[in-house]
C-alpha positions as CSV (number, residue, x, y, z in Angstrom):
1,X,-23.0,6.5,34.2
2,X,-20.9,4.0,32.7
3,X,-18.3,5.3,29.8
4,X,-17.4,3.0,27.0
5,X,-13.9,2.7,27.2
6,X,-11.6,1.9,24.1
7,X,-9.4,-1.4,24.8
8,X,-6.3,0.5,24.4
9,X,-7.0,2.6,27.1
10,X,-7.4,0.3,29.6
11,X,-4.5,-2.3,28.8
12,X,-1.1,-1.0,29.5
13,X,0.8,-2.0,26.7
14,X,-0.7,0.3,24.2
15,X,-1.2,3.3,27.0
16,X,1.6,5.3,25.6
17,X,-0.6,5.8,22.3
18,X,-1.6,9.2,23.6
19,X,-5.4,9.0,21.8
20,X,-6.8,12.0,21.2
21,X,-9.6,10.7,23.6
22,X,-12.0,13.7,22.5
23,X,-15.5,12.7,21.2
24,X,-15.1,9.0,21.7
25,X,-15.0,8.8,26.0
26,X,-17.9,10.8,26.2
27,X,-20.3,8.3,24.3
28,X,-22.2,7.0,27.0
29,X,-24.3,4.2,26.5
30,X,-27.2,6.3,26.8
31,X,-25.9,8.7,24.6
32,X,-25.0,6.0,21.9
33,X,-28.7,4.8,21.7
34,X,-30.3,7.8,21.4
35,X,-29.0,7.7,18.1
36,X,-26.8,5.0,17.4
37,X,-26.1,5.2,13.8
38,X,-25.1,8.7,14.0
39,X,-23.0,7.7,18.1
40,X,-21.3,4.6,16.1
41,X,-20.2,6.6,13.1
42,X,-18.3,8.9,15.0
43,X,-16.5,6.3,16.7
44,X,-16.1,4.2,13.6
45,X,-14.5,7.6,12.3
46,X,-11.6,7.4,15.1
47,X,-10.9,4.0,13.9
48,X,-10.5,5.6,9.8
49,X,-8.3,8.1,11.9
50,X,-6.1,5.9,13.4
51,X,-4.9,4.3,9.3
52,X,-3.5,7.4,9.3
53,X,-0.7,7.2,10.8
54,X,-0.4,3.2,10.6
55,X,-0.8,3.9,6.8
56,X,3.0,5.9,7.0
57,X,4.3,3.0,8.5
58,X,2.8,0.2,6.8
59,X,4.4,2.1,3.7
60,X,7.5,1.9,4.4
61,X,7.4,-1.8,6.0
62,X,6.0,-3.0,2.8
63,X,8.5,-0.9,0.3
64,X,11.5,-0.3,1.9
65,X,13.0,-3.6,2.6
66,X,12.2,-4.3,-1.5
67,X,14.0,-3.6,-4.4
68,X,12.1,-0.8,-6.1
69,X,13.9,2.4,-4.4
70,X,17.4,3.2,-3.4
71,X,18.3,5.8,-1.1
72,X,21.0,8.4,-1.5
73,X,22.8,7.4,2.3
74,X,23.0,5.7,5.4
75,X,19.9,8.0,7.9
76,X,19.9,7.4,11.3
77,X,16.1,7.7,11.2
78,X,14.7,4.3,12.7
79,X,13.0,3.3,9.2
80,X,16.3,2.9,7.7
81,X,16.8,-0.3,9.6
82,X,14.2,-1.8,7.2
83,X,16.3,-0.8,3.9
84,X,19.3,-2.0,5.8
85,X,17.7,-5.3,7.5
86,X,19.4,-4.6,10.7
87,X,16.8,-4.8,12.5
88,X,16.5,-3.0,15.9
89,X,14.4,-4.3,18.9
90,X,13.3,-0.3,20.0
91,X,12.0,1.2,16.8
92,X,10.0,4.2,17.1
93,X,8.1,3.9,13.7
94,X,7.4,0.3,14.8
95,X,5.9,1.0,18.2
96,X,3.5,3.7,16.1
97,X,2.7,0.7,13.9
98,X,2.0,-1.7,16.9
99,X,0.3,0.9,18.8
100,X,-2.2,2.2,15.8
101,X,-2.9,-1.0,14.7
102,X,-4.2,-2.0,18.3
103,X,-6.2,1.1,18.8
104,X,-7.9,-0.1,15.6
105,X,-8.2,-3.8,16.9
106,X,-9.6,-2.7,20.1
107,X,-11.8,0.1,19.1
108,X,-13.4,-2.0,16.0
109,X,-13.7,-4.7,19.0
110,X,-15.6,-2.6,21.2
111,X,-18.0,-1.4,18.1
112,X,-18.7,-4.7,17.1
113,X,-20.0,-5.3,20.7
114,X,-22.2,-2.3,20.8
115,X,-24.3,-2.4,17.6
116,X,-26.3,-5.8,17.1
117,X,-26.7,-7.5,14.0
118,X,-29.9,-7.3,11.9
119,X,-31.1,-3.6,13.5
120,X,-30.8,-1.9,9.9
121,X,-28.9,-1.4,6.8
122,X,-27.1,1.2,8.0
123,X,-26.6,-0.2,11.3
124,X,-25.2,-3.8,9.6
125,X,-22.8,-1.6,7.5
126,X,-21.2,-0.2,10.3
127,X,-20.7,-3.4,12.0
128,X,-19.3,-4.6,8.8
129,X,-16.6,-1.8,8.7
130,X,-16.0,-2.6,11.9
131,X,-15.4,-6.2,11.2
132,X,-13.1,-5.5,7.9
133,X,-11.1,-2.8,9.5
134,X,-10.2,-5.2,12.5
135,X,-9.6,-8.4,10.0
136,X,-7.6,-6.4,7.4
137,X,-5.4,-4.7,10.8
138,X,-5.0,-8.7,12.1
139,X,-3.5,-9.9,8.3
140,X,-1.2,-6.5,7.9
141,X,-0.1,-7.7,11.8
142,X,0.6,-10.4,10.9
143,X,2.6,-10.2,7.5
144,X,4.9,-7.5,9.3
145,X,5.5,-9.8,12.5
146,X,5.0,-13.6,11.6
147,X,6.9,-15.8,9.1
148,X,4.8,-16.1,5.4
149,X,1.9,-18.0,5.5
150,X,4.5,-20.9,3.2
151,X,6.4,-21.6,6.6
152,X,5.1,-23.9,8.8
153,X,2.2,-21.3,9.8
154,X,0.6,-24.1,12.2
155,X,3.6,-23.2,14.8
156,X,5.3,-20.2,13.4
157,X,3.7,-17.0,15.6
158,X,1.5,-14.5,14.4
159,X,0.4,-11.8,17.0
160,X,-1.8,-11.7,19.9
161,X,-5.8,-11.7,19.4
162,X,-7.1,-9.7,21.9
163,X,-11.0,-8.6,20.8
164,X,-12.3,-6.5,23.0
165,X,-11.9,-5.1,27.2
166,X,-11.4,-8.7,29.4
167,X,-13.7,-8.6,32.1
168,X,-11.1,-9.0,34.9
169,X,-9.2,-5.5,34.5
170,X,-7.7,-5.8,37.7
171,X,-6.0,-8.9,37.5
172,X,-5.6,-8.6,33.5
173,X,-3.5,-10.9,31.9
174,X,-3.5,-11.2,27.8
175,X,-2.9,-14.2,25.8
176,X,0.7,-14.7,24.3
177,X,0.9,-14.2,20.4
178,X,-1.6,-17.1,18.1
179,X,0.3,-18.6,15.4
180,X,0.4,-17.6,11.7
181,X,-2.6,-20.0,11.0
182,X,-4.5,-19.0,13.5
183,X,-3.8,-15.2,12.9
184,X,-5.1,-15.4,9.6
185,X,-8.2,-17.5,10.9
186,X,-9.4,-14.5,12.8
187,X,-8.6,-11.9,9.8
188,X,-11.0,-14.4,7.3
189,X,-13.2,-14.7,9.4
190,X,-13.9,-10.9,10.5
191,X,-13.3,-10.1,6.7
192,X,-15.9,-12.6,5.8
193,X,-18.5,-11.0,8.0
194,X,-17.3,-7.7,7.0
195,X,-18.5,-9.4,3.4
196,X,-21.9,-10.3,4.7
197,X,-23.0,-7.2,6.3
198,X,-22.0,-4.4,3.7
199,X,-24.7,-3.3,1.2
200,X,-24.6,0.1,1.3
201,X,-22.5,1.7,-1.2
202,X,-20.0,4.5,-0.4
203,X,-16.6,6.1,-1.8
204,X,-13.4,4.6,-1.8
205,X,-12.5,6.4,1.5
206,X,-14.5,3.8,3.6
207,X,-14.6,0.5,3.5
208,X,-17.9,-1.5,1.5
209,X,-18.6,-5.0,0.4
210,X,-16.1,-5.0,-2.6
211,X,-13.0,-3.9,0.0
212,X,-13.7,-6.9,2.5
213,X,-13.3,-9.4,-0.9
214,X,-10.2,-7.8,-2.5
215,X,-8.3,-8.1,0.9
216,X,-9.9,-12.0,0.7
217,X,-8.3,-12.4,-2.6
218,X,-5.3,-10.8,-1.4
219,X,-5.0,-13.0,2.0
220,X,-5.7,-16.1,-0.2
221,X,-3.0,-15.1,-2.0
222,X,-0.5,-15.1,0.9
223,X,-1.8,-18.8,1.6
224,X,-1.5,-20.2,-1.5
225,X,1.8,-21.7,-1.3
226,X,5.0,-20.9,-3.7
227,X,5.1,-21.8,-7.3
228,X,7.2,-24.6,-6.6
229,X,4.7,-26.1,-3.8
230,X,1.7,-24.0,-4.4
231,X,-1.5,-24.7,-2.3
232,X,-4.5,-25.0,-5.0
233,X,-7.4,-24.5,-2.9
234,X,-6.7,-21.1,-1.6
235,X,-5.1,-20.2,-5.0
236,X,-9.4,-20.8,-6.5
237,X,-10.0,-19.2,-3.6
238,X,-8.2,-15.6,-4.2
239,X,-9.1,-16.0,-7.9
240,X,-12.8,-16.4,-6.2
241,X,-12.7,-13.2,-4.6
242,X,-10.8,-11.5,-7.0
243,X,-13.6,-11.9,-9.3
244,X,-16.3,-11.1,-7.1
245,X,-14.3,-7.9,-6.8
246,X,-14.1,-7.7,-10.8
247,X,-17.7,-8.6,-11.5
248,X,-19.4,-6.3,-9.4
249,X,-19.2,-3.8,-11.8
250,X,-18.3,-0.8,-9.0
251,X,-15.1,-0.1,-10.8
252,X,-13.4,0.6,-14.0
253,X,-9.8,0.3,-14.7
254,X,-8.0,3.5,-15.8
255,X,-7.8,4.0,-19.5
256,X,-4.1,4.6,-20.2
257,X,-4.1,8.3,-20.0
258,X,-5.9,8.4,-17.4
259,X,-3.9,5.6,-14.9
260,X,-0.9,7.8,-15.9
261,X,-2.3,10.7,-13.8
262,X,-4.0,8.1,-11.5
263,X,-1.4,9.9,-8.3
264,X,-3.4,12.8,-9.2
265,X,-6.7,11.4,-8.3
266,X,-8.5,11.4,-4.4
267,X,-9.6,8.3,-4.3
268,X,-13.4,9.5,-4.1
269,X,-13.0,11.5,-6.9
270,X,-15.7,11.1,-10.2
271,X,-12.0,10.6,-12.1
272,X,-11.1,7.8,-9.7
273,X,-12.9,4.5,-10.8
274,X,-10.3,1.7,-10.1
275,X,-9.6,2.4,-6.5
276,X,-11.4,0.1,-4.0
277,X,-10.2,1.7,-0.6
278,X,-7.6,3.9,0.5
279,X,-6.8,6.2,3.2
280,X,-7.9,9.4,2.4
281,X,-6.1,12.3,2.9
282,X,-7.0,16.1,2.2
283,X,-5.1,18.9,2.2
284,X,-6.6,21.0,5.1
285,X,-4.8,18.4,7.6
286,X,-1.7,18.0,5.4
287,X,1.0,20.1,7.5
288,X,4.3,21.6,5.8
289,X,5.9,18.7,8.0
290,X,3.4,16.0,6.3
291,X,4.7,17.1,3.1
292,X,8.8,16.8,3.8
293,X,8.8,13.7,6.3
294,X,5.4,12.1,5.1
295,X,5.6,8.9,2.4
296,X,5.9,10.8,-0.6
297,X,8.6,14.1,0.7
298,X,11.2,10.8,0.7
299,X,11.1,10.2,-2.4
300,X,11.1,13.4,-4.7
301,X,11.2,17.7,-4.1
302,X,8.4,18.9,-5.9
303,X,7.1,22.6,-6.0
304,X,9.7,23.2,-2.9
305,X,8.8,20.6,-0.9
306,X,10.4,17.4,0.2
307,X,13.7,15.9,0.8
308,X,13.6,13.9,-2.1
309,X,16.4,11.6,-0.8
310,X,15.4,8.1,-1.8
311,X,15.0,7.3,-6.0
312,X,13.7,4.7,-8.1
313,X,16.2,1.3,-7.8
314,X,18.1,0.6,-10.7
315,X,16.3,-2.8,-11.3
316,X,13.0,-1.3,-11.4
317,X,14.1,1.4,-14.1
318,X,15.3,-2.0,-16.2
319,X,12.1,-3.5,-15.8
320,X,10.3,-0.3,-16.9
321,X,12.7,-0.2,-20.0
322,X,12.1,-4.0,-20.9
323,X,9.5,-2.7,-23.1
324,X,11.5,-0.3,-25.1
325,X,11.9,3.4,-25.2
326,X,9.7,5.2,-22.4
327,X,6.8,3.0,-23.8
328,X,5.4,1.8,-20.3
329,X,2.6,4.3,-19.2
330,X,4.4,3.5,-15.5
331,X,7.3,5.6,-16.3
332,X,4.9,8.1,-16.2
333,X,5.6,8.2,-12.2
334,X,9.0,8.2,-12.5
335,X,10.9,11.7,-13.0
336,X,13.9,11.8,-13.9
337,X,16.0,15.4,-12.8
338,X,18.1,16.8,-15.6
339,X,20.6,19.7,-15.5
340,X,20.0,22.7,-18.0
341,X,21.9,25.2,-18.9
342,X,20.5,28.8,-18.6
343,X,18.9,28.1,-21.8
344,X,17.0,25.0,-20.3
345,X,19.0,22.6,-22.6
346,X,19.7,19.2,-21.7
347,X,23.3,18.0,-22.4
348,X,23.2,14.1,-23.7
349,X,25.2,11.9,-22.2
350,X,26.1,8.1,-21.4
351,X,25.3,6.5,-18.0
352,X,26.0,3.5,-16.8
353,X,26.5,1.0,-14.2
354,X,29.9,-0.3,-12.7
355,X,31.1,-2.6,-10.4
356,X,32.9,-1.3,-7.0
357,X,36.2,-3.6,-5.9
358,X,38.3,-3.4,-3.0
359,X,42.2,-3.6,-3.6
360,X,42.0,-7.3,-2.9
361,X,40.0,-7.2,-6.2
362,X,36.8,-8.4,-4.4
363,X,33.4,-6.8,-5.5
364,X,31.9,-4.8,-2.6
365,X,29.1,-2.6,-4.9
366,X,28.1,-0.8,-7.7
367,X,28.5,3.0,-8.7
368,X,26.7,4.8,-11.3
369,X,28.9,6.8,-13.9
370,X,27.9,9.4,-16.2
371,X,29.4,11.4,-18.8
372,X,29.1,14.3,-21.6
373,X,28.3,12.4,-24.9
374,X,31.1,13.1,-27.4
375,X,31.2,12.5,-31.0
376,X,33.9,10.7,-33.2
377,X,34.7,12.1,-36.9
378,X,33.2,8.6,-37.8
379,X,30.0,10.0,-35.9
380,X,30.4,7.3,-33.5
381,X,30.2,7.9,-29.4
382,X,32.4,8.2,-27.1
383,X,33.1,9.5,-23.6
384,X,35.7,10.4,-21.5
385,X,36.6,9.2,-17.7
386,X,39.6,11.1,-15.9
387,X,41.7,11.7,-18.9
388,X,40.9,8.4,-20.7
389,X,38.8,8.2,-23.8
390,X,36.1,5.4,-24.0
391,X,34.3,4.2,-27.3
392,X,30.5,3.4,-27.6
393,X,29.4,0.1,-29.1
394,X,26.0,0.3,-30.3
395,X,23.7,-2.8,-28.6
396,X,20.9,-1.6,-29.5
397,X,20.2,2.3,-31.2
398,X,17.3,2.7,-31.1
399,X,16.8,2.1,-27.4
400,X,19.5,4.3,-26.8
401,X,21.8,0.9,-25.3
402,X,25.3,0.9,-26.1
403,X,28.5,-0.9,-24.4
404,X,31.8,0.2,-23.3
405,X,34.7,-1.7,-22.0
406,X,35.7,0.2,-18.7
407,X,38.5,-1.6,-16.3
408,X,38.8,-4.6,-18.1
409,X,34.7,-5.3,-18.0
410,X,32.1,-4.8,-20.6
411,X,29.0,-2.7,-19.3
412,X,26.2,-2.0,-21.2
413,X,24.2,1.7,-20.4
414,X,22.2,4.4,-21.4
415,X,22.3,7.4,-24.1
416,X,20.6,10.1,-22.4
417,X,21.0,13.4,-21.0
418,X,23.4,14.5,-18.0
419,X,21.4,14.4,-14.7
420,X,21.5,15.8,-11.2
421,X,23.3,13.8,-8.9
422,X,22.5,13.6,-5.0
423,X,26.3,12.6,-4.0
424,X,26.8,10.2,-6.7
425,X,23.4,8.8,-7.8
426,X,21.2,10.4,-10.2
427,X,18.1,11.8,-8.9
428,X,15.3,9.6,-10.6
429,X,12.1,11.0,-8.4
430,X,9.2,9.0,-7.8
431,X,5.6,10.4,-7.6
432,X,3.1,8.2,-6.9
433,X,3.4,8.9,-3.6
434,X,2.5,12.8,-4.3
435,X,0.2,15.5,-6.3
436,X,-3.4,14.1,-5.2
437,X,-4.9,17.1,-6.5
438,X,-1.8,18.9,-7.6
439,X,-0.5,19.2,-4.2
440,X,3.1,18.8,-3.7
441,X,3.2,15.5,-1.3
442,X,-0.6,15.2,-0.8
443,X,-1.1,11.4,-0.9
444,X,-4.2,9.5,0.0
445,X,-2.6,5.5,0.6
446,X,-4.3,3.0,-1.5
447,X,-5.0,-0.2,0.3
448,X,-6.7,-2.3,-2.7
449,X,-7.3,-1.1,-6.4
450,X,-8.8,-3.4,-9.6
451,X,-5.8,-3.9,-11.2
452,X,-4.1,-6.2,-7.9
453,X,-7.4,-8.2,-8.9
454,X,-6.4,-9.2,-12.3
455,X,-2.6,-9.5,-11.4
456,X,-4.1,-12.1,-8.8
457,X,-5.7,-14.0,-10.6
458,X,-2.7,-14.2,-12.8
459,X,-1.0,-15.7,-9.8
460,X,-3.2,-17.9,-8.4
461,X,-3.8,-19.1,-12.5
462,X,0.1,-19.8,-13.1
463,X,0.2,-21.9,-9.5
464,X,-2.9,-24.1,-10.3
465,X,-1.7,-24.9,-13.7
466,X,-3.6,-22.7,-15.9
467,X,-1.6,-20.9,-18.2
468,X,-4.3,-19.6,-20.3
469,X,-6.1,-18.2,-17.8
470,X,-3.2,-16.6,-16.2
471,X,-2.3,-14.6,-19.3
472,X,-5.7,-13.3,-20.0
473,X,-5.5,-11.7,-16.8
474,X,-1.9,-10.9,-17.0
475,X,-2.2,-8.7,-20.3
476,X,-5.2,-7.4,-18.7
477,X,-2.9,-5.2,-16.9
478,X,0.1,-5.2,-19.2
479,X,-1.6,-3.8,-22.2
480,X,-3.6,-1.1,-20.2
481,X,0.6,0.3,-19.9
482,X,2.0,-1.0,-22.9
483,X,0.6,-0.3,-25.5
484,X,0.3,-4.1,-28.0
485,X,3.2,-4.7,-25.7
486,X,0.8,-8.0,-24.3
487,X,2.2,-11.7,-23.9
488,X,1.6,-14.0,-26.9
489,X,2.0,-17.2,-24.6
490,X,2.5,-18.2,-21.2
491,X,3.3,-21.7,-19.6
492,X,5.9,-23.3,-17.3
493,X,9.6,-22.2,-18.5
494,X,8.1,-17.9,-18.0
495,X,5.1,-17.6,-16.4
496,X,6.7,-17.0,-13.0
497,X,8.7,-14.5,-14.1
498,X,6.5,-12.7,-16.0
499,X,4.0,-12.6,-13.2
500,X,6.0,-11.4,-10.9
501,X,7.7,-8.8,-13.0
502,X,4.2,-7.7,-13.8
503,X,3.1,-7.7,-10.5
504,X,6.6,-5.6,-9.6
505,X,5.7,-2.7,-12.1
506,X,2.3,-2.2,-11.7
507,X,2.1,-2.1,-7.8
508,X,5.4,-0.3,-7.0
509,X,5.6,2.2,-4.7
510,X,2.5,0.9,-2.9
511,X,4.0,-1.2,0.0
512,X,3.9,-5.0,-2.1
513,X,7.0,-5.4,-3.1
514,X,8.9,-6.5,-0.1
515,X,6.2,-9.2,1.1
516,X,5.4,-10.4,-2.2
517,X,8.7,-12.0,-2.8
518,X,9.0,-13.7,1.0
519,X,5.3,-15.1,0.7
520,X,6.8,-17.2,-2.4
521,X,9.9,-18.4,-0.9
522,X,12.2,-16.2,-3.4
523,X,15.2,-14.4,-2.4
524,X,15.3,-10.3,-2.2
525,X,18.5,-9.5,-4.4
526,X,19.1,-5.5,-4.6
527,X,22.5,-5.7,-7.0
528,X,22.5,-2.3,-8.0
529,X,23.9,1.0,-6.3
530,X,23.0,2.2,-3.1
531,X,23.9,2.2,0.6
532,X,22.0,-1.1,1.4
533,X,24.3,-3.7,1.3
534,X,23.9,-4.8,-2.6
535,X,26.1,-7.7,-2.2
536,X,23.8,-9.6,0.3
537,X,20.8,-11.3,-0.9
538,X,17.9,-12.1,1.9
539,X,16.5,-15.5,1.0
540,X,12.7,-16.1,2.8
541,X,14.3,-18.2,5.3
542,X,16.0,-15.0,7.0
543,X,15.3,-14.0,10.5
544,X,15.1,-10.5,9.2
545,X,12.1,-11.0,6.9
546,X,10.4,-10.4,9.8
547,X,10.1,-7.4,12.1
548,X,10.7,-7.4,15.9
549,X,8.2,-6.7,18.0
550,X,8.7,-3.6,19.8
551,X,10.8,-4.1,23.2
552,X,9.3,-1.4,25.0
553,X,5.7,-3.0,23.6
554,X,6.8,-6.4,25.5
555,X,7.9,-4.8,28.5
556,X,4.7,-3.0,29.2
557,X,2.5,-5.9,28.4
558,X,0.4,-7.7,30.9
559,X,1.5,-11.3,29.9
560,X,3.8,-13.2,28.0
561,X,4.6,-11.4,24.2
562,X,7.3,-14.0,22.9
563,X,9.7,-11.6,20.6
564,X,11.0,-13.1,17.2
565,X,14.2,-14.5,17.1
């Protein structure tokens, strides 16, 4: 009796994905109708399985080439080469993200062919997960491995649409990767059916109706153009689908409080309201290794766990301060690690940022320098460097800003208290990666949440021309952190940056950041401290925006896979 055989299985490109081939090959056909809703769910399951480990990946391909984090070295582990942009054609975390993303592509394939259209509800929102699983694995393909949609997308190359087993296996032969345009053809239109077929209504840890039309709005988004050429009918298009997404009425955005424990939260938790769909997690198949090497065991040590090696950038702690003393509800998932004495007291101190020169006088960096806070007679500030005194200017007292003149430049830094240093950067943790239910590095990955709706919109409002429109649904988001801290006016001289600053804070830490600012034809500068090469900016016309497809991917595959350049 015939076995229905996953796509990845059979093609020999993606055979060193070593499934876990337990239930799925024994689903015979027979099997599968003698109760197909319950046959297709388990398979449908192996496809949520699979995000798993893509969701790792697709973390650190959206964040790490941003400028959000720094990390405390150089790491020979393969995911440094996107912090670094030198890129390497054999990249083990690559090859996982090729190979998961195919298993999905070929098993949602092989679903979709299985279950007919029309048979039931349930049966029709199956197929529908099916669809939006496959169209939502074709765009993240394609953003990782072809230029942005804003660059010539109608001969740029996307990646190879292969939809299901061909029917000659023995002389099997797959098509060469589709351009960009075409690529994000095939993720509207499975996403678009995936819209049509989903009615029935389930958590945020699966995908319904509402998840198919935020990663619409989202896609749209990629399409429409940069501010300087923007392309106005997919910009009403993502502000479309943002507000079907918005009007539905199936979620609720996070009262302040609240979004500042939102890490805490499963996503298919009653606390949980703004979260559309996300990759659940639970801690019974969270290993001790999950919690050091996983997303979140990077970026902080928490109840013992971790390596906490990479911290929040210095530009994103500016932004967070741009609106004044800790009063953005997003520092909430920042922690900064001060030393105590055996007391527990904090020592105050003055930190700042300095420029790194070689002894031809030529800037190569920046360094962060801290010091005990000392006090003049006059009560004025003051620190000391080697054996050098230094006098504090106030900029501005109340936020704690003050200046000093250090090697013949003025710098401006930070009254606060002395802090940990990992070699020589302080140690600000980041934790929204970690404590879903107060466990250590337990993360669940979000995938699309309300507030990306509104900060959409905003986007798509400010490229169309409407201002107005684009700052009710900026301060939407910005007053939810800052308290009255909401725009009085928007137009042409600040929208763009205020939208994109926006857009920077609020979805941090949740694998934006390093697409956002190619899809809109801006430049990546990271001027701030950290092994990454701060002096060289990566404009959107860089090779390296893009990834490589894996060599040992091209070599095994049966056809012509044209690697990027």
């Amino acid at each position: 009796m015939k076995k229905i055989f996953i796509l990845c299985m059979a093609i020999s490109f993606l055979s060193s994905c070593d499934l876990d081939r337990e239930p799925f090959n024994a689903y015979t056909k027979d099997k599968i109708e003698q109760d197909k809703v319950a046959a297709v769910e388990v398979l449908l399951n192996g496809c949520y399985a699979q995000l798993k480990g893509w969701s790792d990946v697709m973390h650190r391909l959206g964040e790490y080439p941003g400028d959000n984090i720094m990390i405390r070295g150089t790491s020979t582990d393969s995911f440094y080469s996107f912090i670094s942009y030198q890129h390497i054609p054999n990249n083990d975390r690559l090859s996982v993200f090729w190979n998961n993303s195919y298993k999905i592509v070929s098993q949602s394939s092989d679903l979709i062919k299985m279950m007919s259209e029309g048979e039931s509800p349930a049966v029709n929102q199956q197929l529908g997960e099916a669809y939006y699983l496959r169209g939502m694995i074709y765009f993240y393909l394609c953003r990782t491995y072809g230029r942005p949609y804003s660059q010539s997308p109608e001969t740029n190359l996307g990646v190879p649409i292969v939809n299901g087993l061909p029917a000659d296996l023995i002389n099997l032969t797959l098509p060469d990767r589709s351009t960009v345009k075409d690529t994000y053809a095939q993720a509207i239109s499975d996403l678009k059916k995936a819209e049509s077929l989903m009615t029935v209504d389930k958590s945020a840890s699966y995908a319904g109706k509402e998840a198919a039309q935020a990663m619409l709005s989202r896609v749209y988004l990629y399409m429409s153009g940069t501010y300087e050429n923007p392309n106005q009918e997919y910009a009403t298009q993502s502000i479309e689908y943002a507000n079907k997404v918005i009007t539905s009425g199936k979620y609720k955005l996070l009262n302040r409080d609240s979004f500042m424990k939102f890490n805490t939260y499963a996503p298919d938790s009653n606390e949980q309201t703004e979260t559309i769909f996300a990759v659940k997690r639970v801690a019974s198949e969270f290993s001790g290794y999950d919690h050091y090497y996983g997303i979140g065991g990077m970026y902080a040590n928490i109840q013992g766990q971790g390596w906490g090696e990479m911290y929040a950038s210095a530009k994103y702690l500016d932004l967070l301060r741009k609106s004044g003393l800790k009063k953005d509800a997003r520092w909430a998932f920042i922690d900064p690690q001060y030393t105590t004495d055996d007391a527990g007291n904090k020592t105050q101190a003055f930190r700042f940022i300095y420029d790194i020169k070689n002894t031809g006088g030529t800037q190569t960096g920046y360094n962060y320098m801290q010091q005990p806070l000392k006090t003049n007679s006059n009560g004025t500030f003051y620190i000391t460097i080697g054996t050098v005194d230094y006098n504090l200017t106030p900029v501005n007292a109340a936020e704690n800003q003050y200046s000093i003149l250090y090697e013949g430049k003025t710098y401006t830094g930070e009254k606060d208290y002395m802090m940990l240093l990992n070699r020589v950067y302080p140690m600000y943790y980041i934790t929204k990666c970690s404590l879903q239910n107060n466990d250590s590095h337990l993360y669940s990955p979000s995938i699309s949440r309300l507030a990306e709706m509104y900060l959409n919109m905003a986007e798509a409002y400010v490229k169309k021309g409407d201002y107005n429109s684009a700052l009710a649904n900026l301060n939407i988001i910005r007053e939810r952190s800052i308290v009255g801290g909401g725009y009085t006016s928007l137009d042409n001289t600040n929208a763009v940056q205020r939208v994109d600053e926006e857009r920077q804070l609020e979805l941090a830490f949740e694998a934006h950041r390093g697409y956002d600012v190619y899809r809109n034809g801006q430049t990546m500068t990271r001027h701030y401290p950290g092994p990454h090469l701060p002096m060289i900016d990566w404009p959107a016309s860089s090779l390296r925006v893009v990834q490589y497809i894996p060599q040992s991917e091209i070599n095994a595959y049966p056809g012509t896979l044209t690697q990027n350049p």
